[in-house]
N, C-alpha and C positions, 0 to 999 in steps of 0.2 A: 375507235372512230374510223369507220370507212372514208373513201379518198374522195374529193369530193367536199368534204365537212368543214364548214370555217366556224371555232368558236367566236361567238359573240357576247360582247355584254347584257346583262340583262334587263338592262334600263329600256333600252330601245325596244322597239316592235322587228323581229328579224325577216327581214323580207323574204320573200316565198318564189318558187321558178316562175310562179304565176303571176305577172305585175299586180294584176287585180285581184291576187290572195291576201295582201295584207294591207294595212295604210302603214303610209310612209310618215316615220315622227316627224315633229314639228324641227326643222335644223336649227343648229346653232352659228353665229354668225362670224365667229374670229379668221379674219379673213388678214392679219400682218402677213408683209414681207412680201406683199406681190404676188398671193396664191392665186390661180386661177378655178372655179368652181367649173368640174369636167363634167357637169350633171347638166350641163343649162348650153344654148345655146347650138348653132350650128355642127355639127359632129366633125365635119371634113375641115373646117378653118378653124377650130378649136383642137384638134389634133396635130396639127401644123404648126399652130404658134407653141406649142407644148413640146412637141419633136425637135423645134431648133435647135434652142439651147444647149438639150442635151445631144443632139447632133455634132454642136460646135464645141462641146467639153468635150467627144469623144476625138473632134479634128484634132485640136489640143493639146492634151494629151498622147497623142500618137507622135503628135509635132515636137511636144518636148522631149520623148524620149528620141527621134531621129535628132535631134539636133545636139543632145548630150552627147550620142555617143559619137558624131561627127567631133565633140570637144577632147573626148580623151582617145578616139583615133589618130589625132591631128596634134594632139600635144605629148602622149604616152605610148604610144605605139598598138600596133597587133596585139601582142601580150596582154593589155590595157583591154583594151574592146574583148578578146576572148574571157579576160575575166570577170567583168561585165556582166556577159552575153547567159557566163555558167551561174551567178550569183540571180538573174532575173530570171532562170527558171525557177528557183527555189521560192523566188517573191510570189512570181506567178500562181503557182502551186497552192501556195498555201493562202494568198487572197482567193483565189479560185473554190477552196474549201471553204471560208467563209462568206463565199458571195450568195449562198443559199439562204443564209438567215437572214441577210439584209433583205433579201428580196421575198421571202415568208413576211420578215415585219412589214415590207413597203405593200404587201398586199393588203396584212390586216390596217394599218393605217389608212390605207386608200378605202378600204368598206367602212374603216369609223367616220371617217370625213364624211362618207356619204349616207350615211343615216345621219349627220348630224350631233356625233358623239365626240367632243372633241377630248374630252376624258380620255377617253379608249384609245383614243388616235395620241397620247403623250404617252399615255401608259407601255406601249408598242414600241413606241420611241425610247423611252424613260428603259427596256427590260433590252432593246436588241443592244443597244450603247451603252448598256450594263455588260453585257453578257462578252463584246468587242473587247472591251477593255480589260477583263480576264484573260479572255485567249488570245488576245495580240502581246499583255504583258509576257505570261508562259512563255508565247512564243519567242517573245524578244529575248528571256533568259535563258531558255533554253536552245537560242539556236546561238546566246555568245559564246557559251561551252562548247559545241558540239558541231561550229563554224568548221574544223578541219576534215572531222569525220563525215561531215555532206557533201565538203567538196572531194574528198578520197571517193563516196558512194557515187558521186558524176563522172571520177573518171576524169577530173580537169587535168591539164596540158602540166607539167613541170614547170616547164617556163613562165607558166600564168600562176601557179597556184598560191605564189607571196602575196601578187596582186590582188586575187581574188579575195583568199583571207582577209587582207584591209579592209577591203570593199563588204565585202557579207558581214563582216561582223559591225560594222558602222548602218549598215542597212537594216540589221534588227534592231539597233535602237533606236530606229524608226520607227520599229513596226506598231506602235501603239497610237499614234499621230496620225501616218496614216489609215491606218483602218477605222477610226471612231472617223476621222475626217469621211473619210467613205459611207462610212455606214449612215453620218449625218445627209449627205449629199444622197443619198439612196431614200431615207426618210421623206426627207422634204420635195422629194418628186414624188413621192405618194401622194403627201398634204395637198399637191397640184401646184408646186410651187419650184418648177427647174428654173428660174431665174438668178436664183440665190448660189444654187451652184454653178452654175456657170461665173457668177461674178468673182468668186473664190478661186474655181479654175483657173482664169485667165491671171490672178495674182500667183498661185501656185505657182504655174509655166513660167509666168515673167521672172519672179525671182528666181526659179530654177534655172533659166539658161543663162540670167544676170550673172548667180552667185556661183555656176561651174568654172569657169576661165579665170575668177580671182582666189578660189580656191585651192583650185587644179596646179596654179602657177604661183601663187604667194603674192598676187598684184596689191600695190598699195601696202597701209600697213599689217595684211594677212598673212598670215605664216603659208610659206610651199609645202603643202599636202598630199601632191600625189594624185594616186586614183581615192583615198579615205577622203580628200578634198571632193570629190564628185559626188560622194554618197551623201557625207555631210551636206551640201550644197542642195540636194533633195530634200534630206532631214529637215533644213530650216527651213526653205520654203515653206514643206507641209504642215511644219507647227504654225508658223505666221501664218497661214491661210486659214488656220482651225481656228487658230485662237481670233483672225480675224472673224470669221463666220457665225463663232460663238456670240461675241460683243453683235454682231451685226442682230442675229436672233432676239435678242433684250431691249437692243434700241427700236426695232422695227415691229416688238411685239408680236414676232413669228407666230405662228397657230404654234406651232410645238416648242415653244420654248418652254422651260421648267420651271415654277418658284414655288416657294413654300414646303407645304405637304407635300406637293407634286416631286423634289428630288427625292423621294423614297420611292422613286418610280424605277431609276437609276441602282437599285437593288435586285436582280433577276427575282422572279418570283418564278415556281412552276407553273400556276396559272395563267401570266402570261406566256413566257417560255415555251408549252408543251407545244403550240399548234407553231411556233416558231423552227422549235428544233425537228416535230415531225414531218416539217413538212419543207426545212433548209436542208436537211440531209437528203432527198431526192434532188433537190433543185442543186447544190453541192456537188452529187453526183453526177448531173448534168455533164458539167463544167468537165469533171475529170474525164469522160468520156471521151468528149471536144476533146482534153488535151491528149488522154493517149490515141485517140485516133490520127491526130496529126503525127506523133512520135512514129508513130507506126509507118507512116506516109513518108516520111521521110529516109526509114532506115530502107523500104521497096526503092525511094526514088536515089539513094547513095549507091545499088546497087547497078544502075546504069551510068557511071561515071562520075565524074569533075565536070565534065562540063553542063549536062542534064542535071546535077546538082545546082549547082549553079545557076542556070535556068531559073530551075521553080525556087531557089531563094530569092531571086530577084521581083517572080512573079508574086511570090508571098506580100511582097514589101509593096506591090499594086494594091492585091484584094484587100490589105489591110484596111483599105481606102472603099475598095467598093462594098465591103460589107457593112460598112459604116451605116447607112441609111436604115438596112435593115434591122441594126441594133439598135438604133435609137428610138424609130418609129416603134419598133417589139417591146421596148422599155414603157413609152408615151400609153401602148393600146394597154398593155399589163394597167398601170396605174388610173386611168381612162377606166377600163372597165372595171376593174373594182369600185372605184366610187358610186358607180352606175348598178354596178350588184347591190351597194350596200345601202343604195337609195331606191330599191326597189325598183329603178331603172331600165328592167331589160326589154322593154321596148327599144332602147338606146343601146342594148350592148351588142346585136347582129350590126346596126351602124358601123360602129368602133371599129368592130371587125372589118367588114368589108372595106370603108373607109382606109385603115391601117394596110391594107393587102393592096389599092388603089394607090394609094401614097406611096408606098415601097415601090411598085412596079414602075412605077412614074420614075423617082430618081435612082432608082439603080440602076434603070434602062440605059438614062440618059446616061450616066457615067462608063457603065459597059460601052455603049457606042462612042463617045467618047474613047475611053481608052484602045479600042481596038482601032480607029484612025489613027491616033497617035501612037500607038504601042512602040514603036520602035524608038522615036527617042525618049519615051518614058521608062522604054528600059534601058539604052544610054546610060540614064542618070547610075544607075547601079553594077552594069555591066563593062560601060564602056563602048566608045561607038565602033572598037573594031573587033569586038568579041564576038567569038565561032556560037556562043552559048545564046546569042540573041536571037537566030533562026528559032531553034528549041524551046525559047520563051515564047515566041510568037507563036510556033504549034499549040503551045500550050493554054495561052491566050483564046486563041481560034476553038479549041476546042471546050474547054472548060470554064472559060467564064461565064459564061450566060448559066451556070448552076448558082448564082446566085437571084435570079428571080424565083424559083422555087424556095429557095435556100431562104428566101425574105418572105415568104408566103406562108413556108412552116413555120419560122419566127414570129408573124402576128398569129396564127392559130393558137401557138404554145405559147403562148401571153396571153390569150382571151381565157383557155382552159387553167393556165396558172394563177390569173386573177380570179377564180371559185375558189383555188388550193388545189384541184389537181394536179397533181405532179408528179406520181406514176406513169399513167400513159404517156407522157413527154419522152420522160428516160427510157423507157420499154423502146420508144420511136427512134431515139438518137441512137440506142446501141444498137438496135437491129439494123438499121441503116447505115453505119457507120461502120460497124466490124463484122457480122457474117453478110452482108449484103455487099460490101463494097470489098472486102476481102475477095467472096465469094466471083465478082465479076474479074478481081483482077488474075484470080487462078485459075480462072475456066478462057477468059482471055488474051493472057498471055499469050499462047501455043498460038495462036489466031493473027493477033496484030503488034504482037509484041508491046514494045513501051508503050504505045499511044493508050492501053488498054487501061494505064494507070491515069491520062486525064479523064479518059470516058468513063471511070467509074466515080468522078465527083459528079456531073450531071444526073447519071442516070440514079446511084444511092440519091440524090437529091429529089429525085420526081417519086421514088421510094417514099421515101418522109412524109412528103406534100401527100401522096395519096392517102396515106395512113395516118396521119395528120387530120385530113379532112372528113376522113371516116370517124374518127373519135371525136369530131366535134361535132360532126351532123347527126351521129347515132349516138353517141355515147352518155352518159350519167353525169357527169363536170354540170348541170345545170341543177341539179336535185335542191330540193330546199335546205337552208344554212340549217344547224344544227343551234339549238338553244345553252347554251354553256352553263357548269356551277358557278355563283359569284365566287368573285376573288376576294 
């Protein structure tokens, strides 16, 4: 199967690059739990009300985790938080690896939706949250064996490494809670329905930052736990949020909810699976790229000092913020345009597009501008208002944020091409930009302008992307007609 190819069921009529190649089948109408149909209406305020929510699960989310680790800085110390810090890169890591097949399945979900198949669109569900539940269990047992040997492989602090222990090994029997919880939240913003998670979200967080300080401390009649108190305190949240999410799915008669024959969906088949796995392990890949590209960035930016360190940790703790738009609208246009693929829609999917590229620019603008009037006491909050290190954030600032309007521009392109299934040329785009492109400017610039060469090589690898980005979508094959699949 060349790149490009989405199997489909074969009930349906599979729509053609040509809107007026095929008719589009008659849809089906299970519309539970507050789905929004991305096929109908305005493109620009239909894309907007769909971007929220998951805009505001990624605030959230970001939100929860600052404000945990402000619980066990503030009650356990340094040691505490660096232990932490070593245990969420291995979370990182390994959600990062399966954030490919969720988002494979949230494609094909978003093309069943949109032809009308809503079989197809359980079935997608019913095999990715099969397939979660496997590798998140593996993972969770094999990382409680093997807890000491990951944190030896990171290199953790002595001082931290009892900590962290506690911590990691209470976080992988997590791991199964949250990853299906994710992977469910990924699903149902295919179906057209981010509302559902968001409402889970926001119970998630609340209990999370509720349940850390009586954990952490033994408050009431809770046993004193420590930093295992923090982990656990996550753990629970994310079961009650699942388990709430589930119930919530049945009583509201969710498009994807399961019963009957339907839970033998919940059994991986390779007929679902194949176009899952061929096509999460690119998107997968992605992800690691992004992260070792940052590893990378940071061991160039440790070699100018403590305090330049320092700097761009603080600046991190901004962008984490202004990239936000981008990711959420790039999630909205991905799901958005599937539906619209799979409804024979692309009249509507250069909308989507452009749309998605308009939306971004709008509020990442505004946030960039934003933060660059206030920068200094935004970085305060991190730095401290009499630290040497906040001139150097502010260079940094000055120079390299505004790479994320491009940076949000490659994002909706590589959402419109990932919602066909390709997902080659994306990875081809991120690595080349990322490691001999932005390497390449900061060895040949160095000798030149010294450090400043390491912000000016996010900007400029970012207009990298964009261009080649937008050459693979204006010329490129990601439009070819779907591929007719064997039944399952």
């Amino acid at each position: 199967m060349s790149d490009g190819e989405i199997p489909v069921t074969p009930t349906p009529v599979a729509a053609a690059a040509d809107p007026a190649a095929s008719p589009v089948p008659p849809r089906q109408t299970a519309r539970g739990g507050g789905r929004m149909d991305l096929t109908q209406g305005p493109i620009a305020k239909t894309l907007i009300l769909f971007a929220l929510p998951t805009l505001a699960s990624n605030i959230l989310q970001t939100l929860s985790g600052s404000v945990n680790s402000v619980w066990v800085g503030q009650f356990l110390g340094e040691s505490a938080l660096a232990a932490t810090a070593n245990a969420n890169i291995i979370m990182f890591l390994m959600f990062g690896a399966f954030f490919g097949f969720g988002m494979a399945a949230t494609v094909l979900i978003g093309q069943s939706m949109g032809r009308g198949d809503i079989d197809a669109a359980r079935r997608a569900t019913g095999g990715v949250i099969g397939l979660a539940l496997i590798f998140s269990i593996v993972i969770a047992i094999l990382g409680w064996f093997a807890s000491d040997q990951i944190l030896h492989w990171l290199k953790t602090p002595p001082e931290a490494f009892a900590l962290a222990h506690d911590y990691l090994r209470v976080t992988f029997l997590a791991v199964p809670a949250s990853m299906v919880s994710i992977t469910l939240m990924m699903a149902s913003r295919g179906a057209g329905d981010a509302m559902t998670p968001l409402r889970f979200m926001i119970l998630a967080v609340v209990l999370d930052i509720a349940f850390n300080p009586v954990l952490i401390l033994g408050l009431g009649p809770f046993p004193q736990l420590g930093i295992a108190g923090s982990a656990l305190a996550t753990a629970l949240a994310g079961t009650i949020s699942l388990t709430g999410m589930i119930i919530w799915f049945y009583v509201k008669n969710h498009v994807l909810r399961l019963r009957g024959r339907e839970l033998t969906y919940l059994i991986p088949k390779w007929s679902e699976l194949r176009f899952i796995i061929g096509r999460g392990l690119p998107m997968g890949a992605q992800m690691l790229v992004i992260s070792g590209a940052g590893l990378v960035m940071v061991g160039l930016v440790n070699r100018e000092g403590l305090v330049t360190a320092a700097a761009y940790g603080a600046t991190l703790q901004l962008w984490n913020y202004i990239q936000m738009p981008a990711l959420a609208v790039g999630a909205a246009v991905s799901s958005m345009a599937a539906q619209n693929i799979g409804a024979g829609r692309w009249d509507r999917v250069a909308g989507v597009t452009n749309s998605g590229i308009a939306i971004n620019l709008a509020m990442t603008g505004v946030l960039i501008i934003l933060l660059l009037i206030f920068d200094r006491a935004a970085l305060a909050l991190f730095l401290g208002s009499g630290s040497e290190a906040i001139d150097v954030a502010r260079n940094i600032q000055y120079i390299a944020t505004w790479t994320f309007l491009p940076f949000g521009t490659t994002i909706v392109l590589i959402s419109t091409l990932r919602a066909n299934g390709s997902v080659i040329p994306p990875l081809v785009i991120l690595f080349l930009s990322m490691f001999p492109i932005r390497l390449g400017i900061y060895y040949f610039g160095y000798p030149l302008i010294g450090s400043d060469i390491l912000w000016w090589s996010f900007p400029l690898s970012s207009l990298a992307s964009l261009a080649m980005g937008w050459f693979v979508y204006k010329r490129g094959n990601w439009r070819r007609t779907l591929a007719q699949p064997v039944a399952a």
